[in-house]
C-alpha positions as CSV (number, residue, x, y, z in Angstrom):
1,X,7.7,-3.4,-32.9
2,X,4.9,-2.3,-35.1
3,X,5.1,-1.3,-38.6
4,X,3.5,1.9,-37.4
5,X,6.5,2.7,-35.0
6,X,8.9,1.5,-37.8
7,X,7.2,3.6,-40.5
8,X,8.8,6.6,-38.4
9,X,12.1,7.3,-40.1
10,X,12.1,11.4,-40.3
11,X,10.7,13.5,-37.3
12,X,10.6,17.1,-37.9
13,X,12.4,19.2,-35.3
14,X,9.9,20.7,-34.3
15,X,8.4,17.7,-32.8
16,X,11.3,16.6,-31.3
17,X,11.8,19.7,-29.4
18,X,8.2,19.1,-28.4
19,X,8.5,15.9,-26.7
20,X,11.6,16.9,-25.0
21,X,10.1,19.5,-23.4
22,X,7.0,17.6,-22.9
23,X,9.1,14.5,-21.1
24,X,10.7,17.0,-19.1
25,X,7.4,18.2,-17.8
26,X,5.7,15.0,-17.2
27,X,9.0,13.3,-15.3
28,X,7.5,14.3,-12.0
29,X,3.5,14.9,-11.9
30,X,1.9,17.1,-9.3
31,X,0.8,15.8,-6.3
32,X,-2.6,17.7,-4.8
33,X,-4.4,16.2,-1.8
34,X,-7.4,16.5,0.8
35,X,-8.9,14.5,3.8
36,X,-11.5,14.5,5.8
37,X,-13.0,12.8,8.4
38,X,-15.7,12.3,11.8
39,X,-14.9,10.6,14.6
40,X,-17.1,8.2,16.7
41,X,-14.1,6.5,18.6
42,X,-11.0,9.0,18.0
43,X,-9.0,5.8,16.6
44,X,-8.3,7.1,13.3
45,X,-5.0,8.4,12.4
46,X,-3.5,9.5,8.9
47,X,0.0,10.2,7.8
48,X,0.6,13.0,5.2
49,X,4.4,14.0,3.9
50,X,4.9,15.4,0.6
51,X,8.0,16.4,-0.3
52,X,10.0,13.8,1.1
53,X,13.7,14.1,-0.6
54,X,16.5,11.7,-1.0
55,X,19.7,11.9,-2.2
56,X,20.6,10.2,-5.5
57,X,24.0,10.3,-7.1
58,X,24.5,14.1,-7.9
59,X,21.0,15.4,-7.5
60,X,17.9,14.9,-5.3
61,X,14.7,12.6,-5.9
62,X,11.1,13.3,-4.2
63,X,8.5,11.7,-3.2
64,X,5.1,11.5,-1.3
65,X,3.8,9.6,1.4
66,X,0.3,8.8,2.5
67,X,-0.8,6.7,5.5
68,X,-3.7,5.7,7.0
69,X,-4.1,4.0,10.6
70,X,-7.4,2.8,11.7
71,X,-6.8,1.7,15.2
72,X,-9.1,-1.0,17.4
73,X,-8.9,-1.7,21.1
74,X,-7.3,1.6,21.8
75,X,-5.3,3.8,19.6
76,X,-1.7,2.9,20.5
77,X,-0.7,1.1,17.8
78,X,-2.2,3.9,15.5
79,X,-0.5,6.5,17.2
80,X,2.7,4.2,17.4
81,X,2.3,3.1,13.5
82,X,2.1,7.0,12.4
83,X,5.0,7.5,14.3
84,X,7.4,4.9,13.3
85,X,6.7,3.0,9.9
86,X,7.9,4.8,7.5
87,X,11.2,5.3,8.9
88,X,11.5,1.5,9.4
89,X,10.4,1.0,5.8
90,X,13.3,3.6,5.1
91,X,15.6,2.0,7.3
92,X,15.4,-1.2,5.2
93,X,16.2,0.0,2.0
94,X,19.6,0.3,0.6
95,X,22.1,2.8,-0.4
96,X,23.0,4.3,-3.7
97,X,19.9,3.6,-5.3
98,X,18.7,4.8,-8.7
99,X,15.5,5.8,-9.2
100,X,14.4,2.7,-10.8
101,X,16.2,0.7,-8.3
102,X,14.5,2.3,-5.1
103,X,11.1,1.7,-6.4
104,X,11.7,-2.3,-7.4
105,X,13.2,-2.3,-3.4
106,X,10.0,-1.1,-1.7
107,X,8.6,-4.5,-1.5
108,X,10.6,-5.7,0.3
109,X,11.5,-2.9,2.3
110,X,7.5,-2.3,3.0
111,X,7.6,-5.9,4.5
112,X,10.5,-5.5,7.0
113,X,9.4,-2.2,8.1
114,X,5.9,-3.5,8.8
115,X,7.0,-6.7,10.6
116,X,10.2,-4.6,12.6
117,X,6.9,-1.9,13.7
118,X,4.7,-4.3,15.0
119,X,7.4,-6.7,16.9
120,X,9.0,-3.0,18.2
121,X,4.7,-2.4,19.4
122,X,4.4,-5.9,20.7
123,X,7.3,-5.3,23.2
124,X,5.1,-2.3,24.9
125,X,3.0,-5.0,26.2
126,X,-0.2,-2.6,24.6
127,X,-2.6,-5.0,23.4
128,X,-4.1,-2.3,20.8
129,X,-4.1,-3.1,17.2
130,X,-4.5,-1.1,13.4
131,X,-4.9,-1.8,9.9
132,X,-2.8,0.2,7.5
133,X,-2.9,1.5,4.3
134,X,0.4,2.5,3.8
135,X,1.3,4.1,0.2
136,X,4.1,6.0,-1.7
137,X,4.3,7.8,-4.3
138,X,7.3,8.1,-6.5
139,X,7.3,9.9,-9.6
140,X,4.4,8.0,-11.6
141,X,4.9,5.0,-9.6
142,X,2.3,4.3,-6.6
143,X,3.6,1.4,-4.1
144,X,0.7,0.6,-1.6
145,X,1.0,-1.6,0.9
146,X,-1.8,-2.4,3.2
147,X,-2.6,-5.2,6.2
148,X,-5.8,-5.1,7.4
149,X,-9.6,-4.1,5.9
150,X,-9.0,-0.2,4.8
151,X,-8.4,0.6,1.2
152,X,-7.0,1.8,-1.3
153,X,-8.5,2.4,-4.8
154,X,-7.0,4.1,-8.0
155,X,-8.7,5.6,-10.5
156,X,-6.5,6.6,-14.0
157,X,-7.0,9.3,-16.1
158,X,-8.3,6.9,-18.8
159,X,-11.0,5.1,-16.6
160,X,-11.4,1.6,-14.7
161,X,-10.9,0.8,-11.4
162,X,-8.3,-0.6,-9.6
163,X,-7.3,-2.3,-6.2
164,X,-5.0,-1.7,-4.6
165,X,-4.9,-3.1,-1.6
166,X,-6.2,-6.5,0.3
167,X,-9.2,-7.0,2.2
168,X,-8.1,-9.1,5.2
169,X,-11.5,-9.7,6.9
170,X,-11.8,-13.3,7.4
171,X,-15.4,-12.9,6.6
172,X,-14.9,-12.8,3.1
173,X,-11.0,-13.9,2.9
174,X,-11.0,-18.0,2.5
175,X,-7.2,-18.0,2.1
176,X,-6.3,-16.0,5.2
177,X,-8.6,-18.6,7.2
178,X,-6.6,-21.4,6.1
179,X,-3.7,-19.7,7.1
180,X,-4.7,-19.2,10.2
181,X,-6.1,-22.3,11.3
182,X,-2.8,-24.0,9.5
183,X,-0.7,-22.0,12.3
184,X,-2.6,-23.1,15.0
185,X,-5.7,-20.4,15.7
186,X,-9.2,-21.0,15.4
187,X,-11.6,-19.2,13.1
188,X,-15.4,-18.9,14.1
189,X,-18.2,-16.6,14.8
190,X,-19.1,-15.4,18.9
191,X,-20.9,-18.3,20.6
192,X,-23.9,-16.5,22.9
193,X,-24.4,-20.2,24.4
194,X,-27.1,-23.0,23.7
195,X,-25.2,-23.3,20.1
196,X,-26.5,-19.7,19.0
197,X,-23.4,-18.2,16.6
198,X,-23.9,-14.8,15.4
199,X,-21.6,-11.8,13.9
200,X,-18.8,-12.4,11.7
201,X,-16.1,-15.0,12.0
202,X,-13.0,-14.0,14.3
203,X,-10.1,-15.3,14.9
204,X,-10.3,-17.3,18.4
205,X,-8.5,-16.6,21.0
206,X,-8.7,-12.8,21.0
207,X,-12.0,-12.6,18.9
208,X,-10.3,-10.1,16.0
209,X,-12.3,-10.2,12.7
210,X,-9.2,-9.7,10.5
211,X,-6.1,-12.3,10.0
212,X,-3.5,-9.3,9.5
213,X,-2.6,-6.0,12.0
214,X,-0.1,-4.5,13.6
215,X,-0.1,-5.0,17.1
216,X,-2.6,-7.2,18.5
217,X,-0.8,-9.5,20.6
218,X,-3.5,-11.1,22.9
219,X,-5.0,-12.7,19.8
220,X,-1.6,-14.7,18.7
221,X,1.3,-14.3,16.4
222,X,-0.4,-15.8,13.7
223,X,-2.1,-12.6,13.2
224,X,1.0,-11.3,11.0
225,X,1.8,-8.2,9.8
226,X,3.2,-9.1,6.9
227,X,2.0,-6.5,4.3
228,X,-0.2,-7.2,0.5
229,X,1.9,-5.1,-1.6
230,X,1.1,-3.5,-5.1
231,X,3.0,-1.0,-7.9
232,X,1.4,0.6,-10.4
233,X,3.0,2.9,-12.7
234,X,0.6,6.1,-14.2
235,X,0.1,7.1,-18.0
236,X,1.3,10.9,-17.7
237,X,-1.9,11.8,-17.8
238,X,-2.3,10.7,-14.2
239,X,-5.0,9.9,-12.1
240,X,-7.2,9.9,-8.5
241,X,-6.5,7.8,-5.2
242,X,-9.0,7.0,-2.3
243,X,-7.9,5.9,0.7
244,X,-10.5,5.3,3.5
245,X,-11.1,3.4,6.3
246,X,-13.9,0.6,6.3
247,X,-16.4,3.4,7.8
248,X,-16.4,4.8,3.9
249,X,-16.1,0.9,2.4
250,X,-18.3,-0.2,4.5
251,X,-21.3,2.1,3.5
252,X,-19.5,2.8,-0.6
253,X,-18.7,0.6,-3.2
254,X,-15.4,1.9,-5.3
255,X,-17.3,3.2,-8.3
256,X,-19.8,5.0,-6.0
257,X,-16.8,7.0,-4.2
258,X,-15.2,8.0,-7.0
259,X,-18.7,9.1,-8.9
260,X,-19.9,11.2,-5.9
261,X,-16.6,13.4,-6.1
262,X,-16.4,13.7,-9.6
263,X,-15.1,17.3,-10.9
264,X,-14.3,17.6,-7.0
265,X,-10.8,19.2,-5.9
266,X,-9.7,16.3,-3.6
267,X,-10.6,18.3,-0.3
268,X,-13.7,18.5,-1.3
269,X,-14.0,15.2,-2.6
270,X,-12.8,13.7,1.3
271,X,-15.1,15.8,2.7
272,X,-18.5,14.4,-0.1
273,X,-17.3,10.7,0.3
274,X,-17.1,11.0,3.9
275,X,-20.8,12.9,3.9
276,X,-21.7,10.3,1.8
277,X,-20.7,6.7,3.7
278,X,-21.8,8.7,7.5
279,X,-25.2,9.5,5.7
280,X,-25.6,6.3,4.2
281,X,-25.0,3.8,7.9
282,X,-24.7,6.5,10.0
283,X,-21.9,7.3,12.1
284,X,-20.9,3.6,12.9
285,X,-17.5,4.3,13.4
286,X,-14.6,6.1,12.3
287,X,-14.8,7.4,9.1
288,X,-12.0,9.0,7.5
289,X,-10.4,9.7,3.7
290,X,-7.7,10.8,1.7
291,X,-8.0,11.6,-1.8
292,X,-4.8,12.2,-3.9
293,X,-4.8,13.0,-7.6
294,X,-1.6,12.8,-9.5
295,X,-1.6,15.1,-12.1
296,X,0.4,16.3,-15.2
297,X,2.1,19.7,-14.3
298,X,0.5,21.1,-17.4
299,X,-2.3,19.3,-18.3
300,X,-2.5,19.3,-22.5
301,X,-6.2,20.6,-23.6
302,X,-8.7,19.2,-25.9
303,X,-8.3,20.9,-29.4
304,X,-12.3,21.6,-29.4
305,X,-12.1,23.2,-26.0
306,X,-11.1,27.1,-25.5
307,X,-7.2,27.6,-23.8
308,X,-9.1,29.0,-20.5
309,X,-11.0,26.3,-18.4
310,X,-12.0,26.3,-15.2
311,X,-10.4,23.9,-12.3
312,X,-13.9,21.9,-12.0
313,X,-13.9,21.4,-15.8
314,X,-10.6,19.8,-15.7
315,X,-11.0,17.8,-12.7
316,X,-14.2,16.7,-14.8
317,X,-12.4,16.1,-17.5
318,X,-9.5,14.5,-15.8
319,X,-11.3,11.7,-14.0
320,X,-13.4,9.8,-16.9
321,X,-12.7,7.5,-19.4
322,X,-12.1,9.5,-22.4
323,X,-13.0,8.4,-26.2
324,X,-10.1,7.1,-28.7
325,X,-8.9,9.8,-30.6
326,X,-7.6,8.6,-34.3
327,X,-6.5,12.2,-35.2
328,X,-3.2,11.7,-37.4
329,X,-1.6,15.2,-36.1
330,X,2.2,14.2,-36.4
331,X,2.9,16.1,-32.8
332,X,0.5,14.4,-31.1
333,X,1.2,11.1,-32.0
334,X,5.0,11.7,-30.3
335,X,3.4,13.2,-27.0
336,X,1.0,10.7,-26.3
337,X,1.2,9.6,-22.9
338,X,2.6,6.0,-21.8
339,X,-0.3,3.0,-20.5
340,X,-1.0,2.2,-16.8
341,X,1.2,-0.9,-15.8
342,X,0.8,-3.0,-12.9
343,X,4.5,-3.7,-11.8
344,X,4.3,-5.9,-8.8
345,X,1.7,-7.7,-6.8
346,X,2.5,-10.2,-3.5
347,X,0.4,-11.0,-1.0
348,X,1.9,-14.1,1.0
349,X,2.0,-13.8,4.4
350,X,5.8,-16.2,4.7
351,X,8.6,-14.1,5.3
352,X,10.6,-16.9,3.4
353,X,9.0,-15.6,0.0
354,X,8.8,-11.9,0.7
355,X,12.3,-11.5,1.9
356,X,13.8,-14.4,-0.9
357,X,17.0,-13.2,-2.4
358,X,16.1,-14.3,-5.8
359,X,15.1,-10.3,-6.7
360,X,17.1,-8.9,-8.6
361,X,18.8,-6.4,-6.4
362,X,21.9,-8.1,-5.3
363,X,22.9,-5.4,-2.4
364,X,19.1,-6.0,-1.0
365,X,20.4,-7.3,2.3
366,X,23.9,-6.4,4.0
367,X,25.6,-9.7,4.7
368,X,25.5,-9.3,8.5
369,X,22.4,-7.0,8.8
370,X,19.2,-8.5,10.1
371,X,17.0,-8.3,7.1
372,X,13.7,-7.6,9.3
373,X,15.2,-4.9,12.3
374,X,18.1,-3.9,10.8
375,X,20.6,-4.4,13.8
376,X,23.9,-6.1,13.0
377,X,24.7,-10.0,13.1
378,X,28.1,-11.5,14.6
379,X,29.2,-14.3,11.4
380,X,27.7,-17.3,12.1
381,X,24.8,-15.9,14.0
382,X,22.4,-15.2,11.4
383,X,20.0,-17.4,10.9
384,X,18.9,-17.7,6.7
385,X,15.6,-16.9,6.3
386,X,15.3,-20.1,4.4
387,X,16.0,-22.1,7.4
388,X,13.6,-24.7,7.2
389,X,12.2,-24.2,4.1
390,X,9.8,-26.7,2.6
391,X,11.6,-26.6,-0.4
392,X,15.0,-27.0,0.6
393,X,16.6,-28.1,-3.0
394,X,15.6,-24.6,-4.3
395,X,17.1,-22.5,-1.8
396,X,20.2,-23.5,0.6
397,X,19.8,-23.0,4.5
398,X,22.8,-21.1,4.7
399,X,22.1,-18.4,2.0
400,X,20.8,-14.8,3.1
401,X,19.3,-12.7,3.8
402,X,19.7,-13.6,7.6
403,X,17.4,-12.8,10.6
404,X,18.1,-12.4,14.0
405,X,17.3,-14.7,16.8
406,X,14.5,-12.6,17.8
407,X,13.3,-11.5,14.4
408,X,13.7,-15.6,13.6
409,X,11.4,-16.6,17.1
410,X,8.4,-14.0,15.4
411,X,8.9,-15.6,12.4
412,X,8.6,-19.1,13.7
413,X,5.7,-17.7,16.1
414,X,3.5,-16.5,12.7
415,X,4.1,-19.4,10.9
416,X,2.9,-21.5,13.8
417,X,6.2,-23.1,14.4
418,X,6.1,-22.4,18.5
419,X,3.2,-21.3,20.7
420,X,4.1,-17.5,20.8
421,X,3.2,-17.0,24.6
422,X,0.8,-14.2,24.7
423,X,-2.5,-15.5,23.9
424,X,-5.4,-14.1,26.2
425,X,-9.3,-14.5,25.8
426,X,-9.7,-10.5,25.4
427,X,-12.1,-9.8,22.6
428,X,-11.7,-7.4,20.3
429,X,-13.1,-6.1,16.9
């Protein structure tokens, strides 16, 4: 602790009652939003539910959630996505959860949701695919997670930029390519004969330009599901999230979305940054954004500044890096708001490491529940997800959580442990 904490012995009462009633206020911020988008193939979908409410011991906990679907080869597994991911993701996460507890779950829970979505799509027989930005907001805590090549992108109150989801192109993603090729496909750019190779490198057979999708099943299993997942925890005084499809990324850098909707309410914001990347490229393909800000329910005013401002001034205000202030006011010093944290980041793409029981919640999986679709195990059926681990003297083959036989064949089938069976020489893009 810092002498400057410990210097603190006597608070007036004054203050105290202050910063009660100012933690009351910014336990939950406000949650405004906007999208926007044009359409060149109609495979575009979003998901938008604020609100959302769960019980929790004697009272009721809300959150937000915000997807985007940008579908290829058809929009089933968009529409299909929309439709059924979040309650999967919900599905997977326990009972009786604090707050604090049912945030340090989603992880996990984001991963079996994904993986039980796209192996419930692959058994239509629909060879569509999507990417998905997938995000939730809980209190000040934002938990993204994402497969594919849309985006996500936070801006805080304070300034910076951050990332918050992958980029699976293999184009640009060297890791993913080894992966790939590991489990048994082939990465390499469209061959027009006589040795002439042009466009960007796919994934052979199936010709898809990103290693991770839902759906997709003509290009192999090894095109996984499997979620990036990131937490980051707000200051209270909140901040500004873009979510877009790669027609916005594709024509915008980060920095230039969030500087062309500066001081913008975030319908207006959607609708500039989607006018922006469609006049930039043109209308290439589908374009479509969400912009969320999380903000403080009362949002405290600059001392210099007069009490009446208008919206654009503090949207303005709200969505730049603001100078230190050294002011020694007593009161404020007790009111000022927490630091951005990043609180979790995973990307692997084995179910073995994303599922591991070594995280702290030790009701994560049921004993007898598959930890991927949720449907119940006879004893001694279950296979441990660490069957066949490479590192068997960590982790013992017969400790959970426990798959299914099916759930364990898609595993094995992403991994490149057995040919999955429904490879065709489709392209797609």
């Amino acid at each position: 602790m810092s002498n400057k904490n410990e210097n603190h012995q006597t608070v007036p009462l004054s203050v105290l009652l202050k910063r009660e009633l100012a933690n009351e206020k910014i336990e939950r911020p406000e949650i405004v939003h906007g999208q926007a988008s044009q359409s060149k193939k109609g495979e575009d979908f979003t998901l938008v539910k604020t609100e959302c409410q769960r019980v929790v011991g004697d009272g009721v906990s809300t959150y937000s959630v915000f997807g985007l679907f940008d579908g290829h080869n058809g929009s089933a597994a968009a529409i299909y996505s929309k439709e059924n991911l979040l309650n999967n993701v919900l599905a997977a996460m326990p009972s009786d959860l604090n707050r604090d507890e049912w945030v340090a779950a989603l992880p996990r829970a984001f991963v079996a949701g994904f993986v039980k979505t796209d192996k419930e799509f692959q058994e239509r027989a629909q060879t569509s695919g999507t990417t998905v930005t997938f995000v939730i907001i809980e209190g000040w805590v934002i938990s993204v997670a994402s497969v594919g090549d849309s985006r996500c992108i936070l801006e805080p109150a304070e300034g910076g930029v951050y990332y918050l989801s992958a980029d699976h192109r293999l184009e640009i993603n060297e890791e993913e390519r080894l992966r790939i090729t590991a489990s048994g496909g082939e990465v390499g750019r469209l061959n027009t004969g006589g040795g002439a190779e042009i466009g960007p490198l796919r994934c052979w057979p199936g010709g898809l330009c990103l290693s991770r999708s839902i759906g997709d099943m003509d290009v192999g299993e090894f095109i996984v599901p499997v979620p990036y997942v990131k937490q980051m925890k707000l200051s209270s005084a909140g901040g500004r999230l873009i979510i877009s499809s790669d027609g916005v990324w594709d024509a915008l850098s980060a920095e230039t979305a969030l500087d062309c909707c500066r001081g913008m309410a975030p319908d207006a914001a959607a609708a500039q940054i989607v006018k922006d990347a469609v006049g930039h490229k043109g209308l290439r393909d589908d374009t479509t954004c969400i912009v969320i800000d999380i903000l403080p329910h009362e949002k405290p005013l600059p001392l210099s500044q007069p009490k009446k401002q208008g919206k654009g001034v503090l949207f303005k205000s709200m969505f730049r890096k603001k100078p230190c202030d050294s002011s020694s006011n007593v009161e404020k010093e007790y009111i000022e708001p927490d630091m951005v944290e990043e609180l979790f980041e995973e990307g692997s793409a084995s179910l073995s490491e994303r599922l591991d029981s070594k995280y702290p919640l030790c009701n994560m999986f049921k004993l007898f529940m598959c930890a991927v679709c949720q449907v119940e195990i006879k004893p001694g059926e279950g296979i441990s997800i660490h069957s066949g681990s490479s590192n068997p003297g960590k982790l013992r083959p017969w400790d959970g959580p426990f798959l299914c036989s099916s759930c364990q064949e898609k595993r094995e089938a992403m991994e490149g442990k057995r040919p999955s069976g429904r490879r065709h020489d489709s392209d797609s893009d």
